[in-house]
N, C-alpha and C positions, 0 to 999 in steps of 0.2 A: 603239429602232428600230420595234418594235411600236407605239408610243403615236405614232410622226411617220406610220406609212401610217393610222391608226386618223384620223389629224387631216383626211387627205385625204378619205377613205369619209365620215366623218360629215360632210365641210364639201359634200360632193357630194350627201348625202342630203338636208343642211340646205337650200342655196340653189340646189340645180340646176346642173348645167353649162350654159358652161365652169368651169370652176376654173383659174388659172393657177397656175403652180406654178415657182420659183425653182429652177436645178439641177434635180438627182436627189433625191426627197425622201430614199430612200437610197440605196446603191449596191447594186442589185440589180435587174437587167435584166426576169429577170421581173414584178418587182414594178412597176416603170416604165409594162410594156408592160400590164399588166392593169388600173393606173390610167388610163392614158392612152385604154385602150377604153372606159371608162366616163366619159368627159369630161375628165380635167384635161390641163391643156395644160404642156409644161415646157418651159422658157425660160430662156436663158442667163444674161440681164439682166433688173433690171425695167423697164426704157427701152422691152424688146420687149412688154410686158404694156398694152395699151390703159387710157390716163387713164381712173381711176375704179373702174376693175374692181378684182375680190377677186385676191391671192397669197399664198401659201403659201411661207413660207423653210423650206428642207428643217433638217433633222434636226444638219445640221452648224455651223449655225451662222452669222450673217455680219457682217461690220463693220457699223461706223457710217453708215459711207458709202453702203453700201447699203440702211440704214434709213429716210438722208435723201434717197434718190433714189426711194422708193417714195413717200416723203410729199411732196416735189416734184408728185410725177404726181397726186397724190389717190388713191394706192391703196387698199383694204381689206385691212388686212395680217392676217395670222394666221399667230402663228409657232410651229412646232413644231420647233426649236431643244431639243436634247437637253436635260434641266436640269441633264447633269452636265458639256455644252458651258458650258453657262451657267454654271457653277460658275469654271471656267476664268475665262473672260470678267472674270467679276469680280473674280477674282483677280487678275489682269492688270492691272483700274485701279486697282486697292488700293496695290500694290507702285509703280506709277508715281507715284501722287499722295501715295506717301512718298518719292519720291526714288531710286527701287531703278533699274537697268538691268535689263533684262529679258533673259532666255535662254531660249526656244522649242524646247524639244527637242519635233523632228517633221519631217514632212517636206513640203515648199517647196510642193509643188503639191499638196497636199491643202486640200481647201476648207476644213477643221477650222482647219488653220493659217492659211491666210488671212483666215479672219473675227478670228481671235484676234490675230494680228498688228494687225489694224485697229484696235483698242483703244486702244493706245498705240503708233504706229508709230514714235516720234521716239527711242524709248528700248527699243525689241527689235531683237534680234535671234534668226533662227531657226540651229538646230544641229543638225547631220542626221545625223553623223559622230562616232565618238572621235577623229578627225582634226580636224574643226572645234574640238572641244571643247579639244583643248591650244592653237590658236592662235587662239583667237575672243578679241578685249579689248574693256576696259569703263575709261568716264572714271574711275571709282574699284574697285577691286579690294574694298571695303567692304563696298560700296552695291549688291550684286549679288542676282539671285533667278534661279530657276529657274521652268517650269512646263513640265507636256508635254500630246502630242496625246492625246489619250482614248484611241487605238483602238491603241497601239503593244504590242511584246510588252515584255513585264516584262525580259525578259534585255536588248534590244535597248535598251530604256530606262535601265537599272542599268547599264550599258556604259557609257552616255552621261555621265550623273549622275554615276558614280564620277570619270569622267574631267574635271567640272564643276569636283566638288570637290578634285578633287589640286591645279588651279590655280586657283583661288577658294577657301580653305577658310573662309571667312566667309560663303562663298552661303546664302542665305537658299530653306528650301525650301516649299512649299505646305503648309496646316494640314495637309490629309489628301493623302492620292495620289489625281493626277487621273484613272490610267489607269481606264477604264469599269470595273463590277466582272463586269457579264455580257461583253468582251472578257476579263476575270483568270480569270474563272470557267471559261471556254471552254478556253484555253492551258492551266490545269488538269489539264481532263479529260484533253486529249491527250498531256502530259507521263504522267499514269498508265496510258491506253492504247494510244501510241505502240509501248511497249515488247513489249507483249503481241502488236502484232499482223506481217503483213509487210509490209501497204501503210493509208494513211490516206487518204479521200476527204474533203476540203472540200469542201461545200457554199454556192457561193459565184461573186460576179462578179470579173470580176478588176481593177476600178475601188474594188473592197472592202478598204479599209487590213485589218481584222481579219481580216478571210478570209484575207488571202495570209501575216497575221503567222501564222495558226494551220498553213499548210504550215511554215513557216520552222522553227515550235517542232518539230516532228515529224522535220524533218528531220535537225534540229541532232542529235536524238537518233539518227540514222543508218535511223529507218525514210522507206523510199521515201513519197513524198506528192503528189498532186496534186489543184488546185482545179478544181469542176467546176461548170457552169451548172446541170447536170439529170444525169439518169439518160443521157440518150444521148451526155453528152459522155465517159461509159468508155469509156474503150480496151481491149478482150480482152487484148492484149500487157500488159497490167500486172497481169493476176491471176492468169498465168502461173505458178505454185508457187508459191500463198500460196493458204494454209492461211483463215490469219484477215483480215480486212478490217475497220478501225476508222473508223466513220461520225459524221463530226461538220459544221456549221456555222455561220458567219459570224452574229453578231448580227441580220442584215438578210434572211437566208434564212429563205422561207416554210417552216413545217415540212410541210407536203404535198408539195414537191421533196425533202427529208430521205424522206414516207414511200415516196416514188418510187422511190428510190436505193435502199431499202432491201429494195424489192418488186423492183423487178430484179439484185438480189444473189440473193436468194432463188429466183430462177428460173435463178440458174445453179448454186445448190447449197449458198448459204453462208443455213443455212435454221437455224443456232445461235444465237438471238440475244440479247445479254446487255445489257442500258441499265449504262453507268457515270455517274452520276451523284454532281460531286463537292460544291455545294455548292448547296442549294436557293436558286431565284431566286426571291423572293417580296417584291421594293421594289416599289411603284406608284407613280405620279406623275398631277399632277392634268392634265387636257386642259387648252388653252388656253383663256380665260372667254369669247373669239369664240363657242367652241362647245361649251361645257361642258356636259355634261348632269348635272342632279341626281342624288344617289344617295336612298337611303330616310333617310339621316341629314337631307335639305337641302343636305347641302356638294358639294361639284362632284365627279362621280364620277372615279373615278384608275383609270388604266388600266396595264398595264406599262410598262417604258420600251422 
């Protein structure tokens, strides 16, 4: 998510606004709102993007179809397309053009899943449900594969999957796990700090698949949890006899709204502060070659994801 707003900032520095920009580059309001002051323009379609100009495909990924509707127009595209979206994606035509039916664990209206659907749309199917998963069929019970949305929770997704394979037990599943590893990573931490505290803040929009999975995981665990845009969206009434307050979020969340949240905690008294940190994030990915800049090696400088 860091490496999709880094694509916008540098493509803004590179060629001047406007910048158009496909969707939410991610789902995070502030982040939107502070690109958007600085020139990029976001647009639903690329149909609304003026023949010839430069656009930006957000972070999430998009079909075919909307790859051949920018190149229609004469777009300048540049896509900042997560690479572990893209991982999917490929997945996706791998399995089709062996034969496979396809199974989409995710959910319908998430753009993630929509771009991936696009792929091979003649032979998926998306499954949102341990409900869908016992009655979803396929022309061969064989020929079958899985794959899921990047951003879902690990339990929500194992839910899913187990119930794939009770009725498929031939399904075919991805080399490695698709779910993101800084979404595993996050779910993580709050599984270990859940416990400890008596309310958990999300840091987070609520258009943000990972942000609302990381309330879900908190809760599941019985501690109270709510997502918040900023520091002002606390409610008094929820710190109410709680002691401790466990501060976490969303992939997409700027960490200066994190040190906000955490400086107006600390003005109400919760001035103890412990970082759990469970498993260091340190993968880089390279920018797009649109706008790559050199590192001191020559090779395209890699920025986080």
């Amino acid at each position: 998510m860091v490496r999709a707003i880094d694509v916008v900032n540098i493509a803004l520095e590179t060629f001047g606004a406007p910048i158009y920009v496909r969707r939410e580059i991610v789902h995070n309001r502030h982040v939107v709102s502070e690109l958007a002051a600085k020139g990029a323009i976001f647009v639903r379609e690329v149909d609304e993007v003026p023949a010839g100009e430069r656009v930006i495909f957000s972070a999430h990924g998009i079909s075919p179809a909307v790859r051949e509707g920018a190149k229609a127009r004469g777009l300048k595209v540049i896509d900042a397309t997560c690479p572990l979206v893209t991982k999917v994606h490929l997945e996706a035509l791998r399995f089709a053009k062996q034969g496979y039916s396809l199974l989409l664990v995710g959910h319908r209206d998430h753009e993630e899943v929509e771009g991936t659907l696009g792929e091979a749309p003649q032979v998926t199917q998306v499954v949102s449900s341990p409900a869908e998963a016992a009655t979803v069929s396929v022309p061969d019970p064989n020929r079958v594969a899985y794959l899921t949305q990047t951003t879902l929770s690990l339990s929500e997704a194992g839910i899913i999957i187990a119930a794939l394979k009770a009725r498929f037990p031939a399904i075919m599943a991805p080399p490695s796990q698709d779910i993101c590893y800084a979404t595993e990573n996050r779910q993580v931490a709050v599984r270990n700090g859940a416990p400890k505290a008596g309310l958990v803040l999300v840091v987070g929009s609520k258009n943000s698949s990972n942000s609302n999975r990381l309330v879900e995981v908190a809760r599941d665990l019985g501690t109270a949890s709510h997502l918040i845009d900023d520091a002002q969206a606390i409610d008094p009434a929820w710190l109410v006899g709680v002691d401790t307050v466990a501060v976490t979020a969303g992939a997409s969340a700027p960490e200066v709204l994190v040190a906000a949240v955490l400086k107006h905690l600390a003005g109400l008294g919760y001035t103890g502060l412990e970082e759990l940190e469970s498993v260091p994030e340190d993968v880089h990915f390279a920018l797009p070659r649109e706008i790559a800049r050199k590192g001191p090696s020559g090779n395209p400088a890699a920025v986080p994801i």
